[in-house]
C-alpha positions in Angstrom: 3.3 17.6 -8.4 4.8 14.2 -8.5 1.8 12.6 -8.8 1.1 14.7 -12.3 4.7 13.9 -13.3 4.3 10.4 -12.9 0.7 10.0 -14.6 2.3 12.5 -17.5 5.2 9.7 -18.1 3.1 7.1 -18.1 0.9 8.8 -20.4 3.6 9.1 -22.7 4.6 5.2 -22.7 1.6 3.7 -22.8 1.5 4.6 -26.8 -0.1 1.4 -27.5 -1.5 -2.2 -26.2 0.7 -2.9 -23.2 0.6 -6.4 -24.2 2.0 -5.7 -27.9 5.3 -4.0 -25.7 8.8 -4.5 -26.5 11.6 -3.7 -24.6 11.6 0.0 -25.8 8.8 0.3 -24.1 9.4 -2.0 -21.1 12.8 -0.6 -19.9 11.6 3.2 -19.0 8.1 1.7 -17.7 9.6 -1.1 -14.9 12.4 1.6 -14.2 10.0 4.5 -13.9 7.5 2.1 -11.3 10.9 1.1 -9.4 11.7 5.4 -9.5 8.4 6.0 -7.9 8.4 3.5 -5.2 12.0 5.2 -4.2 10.5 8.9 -4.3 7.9 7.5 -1.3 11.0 8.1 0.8 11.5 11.4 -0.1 8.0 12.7 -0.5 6.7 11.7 2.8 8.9 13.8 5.0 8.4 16.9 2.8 4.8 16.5 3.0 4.0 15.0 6.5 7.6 16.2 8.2 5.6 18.7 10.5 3.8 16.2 12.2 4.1 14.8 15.6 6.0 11.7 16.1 4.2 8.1 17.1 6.6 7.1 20.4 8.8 3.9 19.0 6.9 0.8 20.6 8.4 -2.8 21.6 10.8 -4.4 19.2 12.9 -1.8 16.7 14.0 -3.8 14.0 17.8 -1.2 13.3 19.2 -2.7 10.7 18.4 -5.1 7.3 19.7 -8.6 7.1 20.2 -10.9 4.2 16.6 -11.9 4.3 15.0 -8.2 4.5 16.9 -6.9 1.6 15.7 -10.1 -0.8 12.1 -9.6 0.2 12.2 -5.9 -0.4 14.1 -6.1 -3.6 11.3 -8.9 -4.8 8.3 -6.7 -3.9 9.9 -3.6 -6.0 10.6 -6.1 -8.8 6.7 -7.5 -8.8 5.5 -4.1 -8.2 6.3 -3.7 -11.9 5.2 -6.8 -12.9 1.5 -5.6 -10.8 1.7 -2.5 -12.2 2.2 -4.0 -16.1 -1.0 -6.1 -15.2 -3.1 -3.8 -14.1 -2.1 -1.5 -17.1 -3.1 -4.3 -19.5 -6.3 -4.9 -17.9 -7.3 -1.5 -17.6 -6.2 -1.2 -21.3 -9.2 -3.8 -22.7 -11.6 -3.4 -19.6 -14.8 -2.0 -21.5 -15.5 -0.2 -18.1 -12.6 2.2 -17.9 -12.5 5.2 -19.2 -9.8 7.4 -20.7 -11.1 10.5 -22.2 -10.2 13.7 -19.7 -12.9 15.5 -21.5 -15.9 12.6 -19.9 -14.1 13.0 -16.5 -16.9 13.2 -13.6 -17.7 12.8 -9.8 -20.0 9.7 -10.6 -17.1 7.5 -12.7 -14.0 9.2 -10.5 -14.4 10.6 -7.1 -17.2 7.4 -5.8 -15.6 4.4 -7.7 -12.2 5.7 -6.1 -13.9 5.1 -2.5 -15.4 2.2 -3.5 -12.4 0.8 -4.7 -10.7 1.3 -1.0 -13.4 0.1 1.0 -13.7 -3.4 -1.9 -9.9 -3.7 -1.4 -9.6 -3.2 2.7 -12.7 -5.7 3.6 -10.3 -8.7 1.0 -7.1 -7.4 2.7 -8.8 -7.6 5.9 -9.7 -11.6 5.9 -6.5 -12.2 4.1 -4.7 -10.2 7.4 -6.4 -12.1 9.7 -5.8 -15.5 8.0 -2.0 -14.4 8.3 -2.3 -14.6 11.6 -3.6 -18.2 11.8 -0.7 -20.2 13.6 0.6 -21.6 10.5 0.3 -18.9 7.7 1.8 -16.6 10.6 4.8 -18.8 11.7 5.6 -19.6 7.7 4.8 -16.1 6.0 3.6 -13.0 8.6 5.9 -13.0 10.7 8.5 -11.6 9.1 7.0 -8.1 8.9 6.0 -8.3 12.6 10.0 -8.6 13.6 9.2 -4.7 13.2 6.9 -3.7 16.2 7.7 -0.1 15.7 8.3 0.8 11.8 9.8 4.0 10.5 11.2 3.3 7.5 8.4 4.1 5.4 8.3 2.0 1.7 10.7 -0.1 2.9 9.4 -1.2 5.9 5.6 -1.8 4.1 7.1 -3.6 1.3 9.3 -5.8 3.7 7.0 -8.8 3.8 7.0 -12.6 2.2 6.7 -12.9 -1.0 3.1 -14.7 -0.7 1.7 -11.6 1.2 3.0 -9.0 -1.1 1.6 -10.9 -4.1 -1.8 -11.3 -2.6 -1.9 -7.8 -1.3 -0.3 -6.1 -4.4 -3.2 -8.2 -6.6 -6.0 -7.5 -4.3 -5.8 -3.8 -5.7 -6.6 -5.2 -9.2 -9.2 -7.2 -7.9 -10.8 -4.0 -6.4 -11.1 -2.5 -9.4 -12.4 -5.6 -11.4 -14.7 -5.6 -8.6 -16.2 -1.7 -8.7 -19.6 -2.2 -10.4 -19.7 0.5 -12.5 -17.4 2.8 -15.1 -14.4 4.4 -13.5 -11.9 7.0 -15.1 -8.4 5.9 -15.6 -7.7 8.7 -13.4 -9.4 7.3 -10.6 -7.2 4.2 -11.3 -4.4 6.2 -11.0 -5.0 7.7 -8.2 -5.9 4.7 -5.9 -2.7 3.1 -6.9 -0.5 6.2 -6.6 -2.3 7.4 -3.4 -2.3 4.0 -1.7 1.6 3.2 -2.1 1.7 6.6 -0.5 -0.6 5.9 2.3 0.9 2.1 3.0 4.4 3.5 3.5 2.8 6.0 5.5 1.7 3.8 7.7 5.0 2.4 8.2 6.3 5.8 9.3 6.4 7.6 12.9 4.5 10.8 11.6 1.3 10.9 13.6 -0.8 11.8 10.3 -4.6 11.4 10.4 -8.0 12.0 8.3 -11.0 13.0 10.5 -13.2 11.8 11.3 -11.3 8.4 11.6 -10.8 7.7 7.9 -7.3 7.2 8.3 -4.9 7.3 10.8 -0.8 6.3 11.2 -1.6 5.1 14.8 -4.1 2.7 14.1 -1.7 0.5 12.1 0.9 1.3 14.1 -0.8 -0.5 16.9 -1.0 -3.4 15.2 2.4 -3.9 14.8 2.4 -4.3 18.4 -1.2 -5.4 19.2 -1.2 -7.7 16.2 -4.6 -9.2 16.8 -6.3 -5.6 16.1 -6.3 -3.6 13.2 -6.2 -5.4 10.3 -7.5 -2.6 7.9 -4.3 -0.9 5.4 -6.1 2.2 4.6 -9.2 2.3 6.4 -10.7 1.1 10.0 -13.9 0.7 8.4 -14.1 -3.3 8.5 -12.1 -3.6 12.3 -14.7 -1.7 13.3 -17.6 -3.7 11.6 -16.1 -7.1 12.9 -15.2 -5.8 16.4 -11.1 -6.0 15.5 -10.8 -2.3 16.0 -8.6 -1.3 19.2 -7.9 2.6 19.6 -4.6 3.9 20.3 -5.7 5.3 23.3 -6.9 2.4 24.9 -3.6 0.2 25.0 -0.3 0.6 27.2 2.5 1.1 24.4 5.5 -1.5 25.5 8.8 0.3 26.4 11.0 -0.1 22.7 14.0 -2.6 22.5 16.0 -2.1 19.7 16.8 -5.4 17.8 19.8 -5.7 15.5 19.5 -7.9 12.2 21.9 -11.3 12.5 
């Protein structure tokens, strides 16, 4: 339901050329992308509530500082600026289509993979890159003061600036990327869907998609095994490059709770 709301009210703004936008048209855009990333908080634990809790692991980050709430508050305000980007590219891209009536498996349903496994194998080299000595010590390791995250949005979008830019922009470049014409819907959906799924992960609800096409646990391990599981929606690359650690397989430190200064 939210999702039709949403992609009803953009339908509605986007009268014309994004890029020939004033502010009549800018206002209720930026505050309806800032609306949605707030309704992640509410939506997941109506949807994924009856799941089973991921035990808290190592380091629980309890409260914001300074520092947390500027990040967080700059990666809602460049989600809109993403969002108005993508909406101009996929305004003039040739390859996109609009028309619900030419709507089929073959330009939504198999781009809309593609364009998760072509993001993931990007954010997967980028991820590991963070986690060179000096990218992590300057940039990553700010969203790894949270070894067991629970906030949802909050927590996923409480990273440096230069990794939420990259990672935001990298879903643009998956879709540049996709070799073939895909349905605004598809578009849609792979936005929409994977805000949903990366503030998922940054939950304690045990959620999963069998057979190992998505899982909670396996980024939660990361956050505490930080040298496996690199993948944000799927484990399809870990387990290509041998990064892939199960759950299972790893004693869970006892959590410590960690106030903010």
């Amino acid at each position: 339901i939210f999702f039709r709301v949403f992609l009803t009210l953009m339908m509605e703004i986007l009268q014309g050329d994004p890029m020939m936008w004033t502010w009549p048209e800018m206002v209720p855009f930026s505050l309806l992308v800032v609306a949605g990333l707030g309704a992640f908080e509410f939506i997941l634990p109506f949807l994924f509530g009856w799941t089973d809790r991921i035990a808290e692991t190592g380091v629980v980050l309890e409260k914001f500082d300074w520092k947390d709430h500027a990040f967080t508050n700059f990666s809602r305000l460049s989600t809109v600026v993403f969002t108005y980007h993508m909406l101009c590219y996929v305004w003039h891209a040739e390859k996109v289509e609009w028309a619900l009536s030419k709507l089929t498996l073959q330009n939504s349903i198999l781009p809309l993979v593609l364009c998760y496994v072509i993001y993931d194998f990007f954010y997967c080299l980028w991820h590991r890159a963070l986690h060179h000595k000096v990218l992590y010590r300057h940039i990553h390791k700010h969203h790894h003061r949270q070894h067991a995250p629970s906030r949802g949005n909050s927590d996923a979008i409480n990273v440096h600036p230069v990794e939420f830019l990259t990672g935001e922009y990298l879903h643009l470049g998956a879709i540049v990327l996709v070799p073939m014409s895909i349905h605004v819907t598809a578009i849609a959906t792979f936005i929409v869907l994977g805000g949903l799924l990366a503030s998922l992960n940054h939950t304690r609800f045990n959620f999963k998609v069998p057979p190992g096409v998505f899982s909670v646990a396996d980024h939660d391990l990361h956050h505490y095994h930080i040298t496996a599981n690199f993948g944000q929606y799927l484990m399809l690359w870990d387990r290509l490059l041998g990064t892939y650690k199960s759950p299972s397989s790893l004693t869970k430190p006892k959590p410590k709770a960690q106030k903010a200064a």
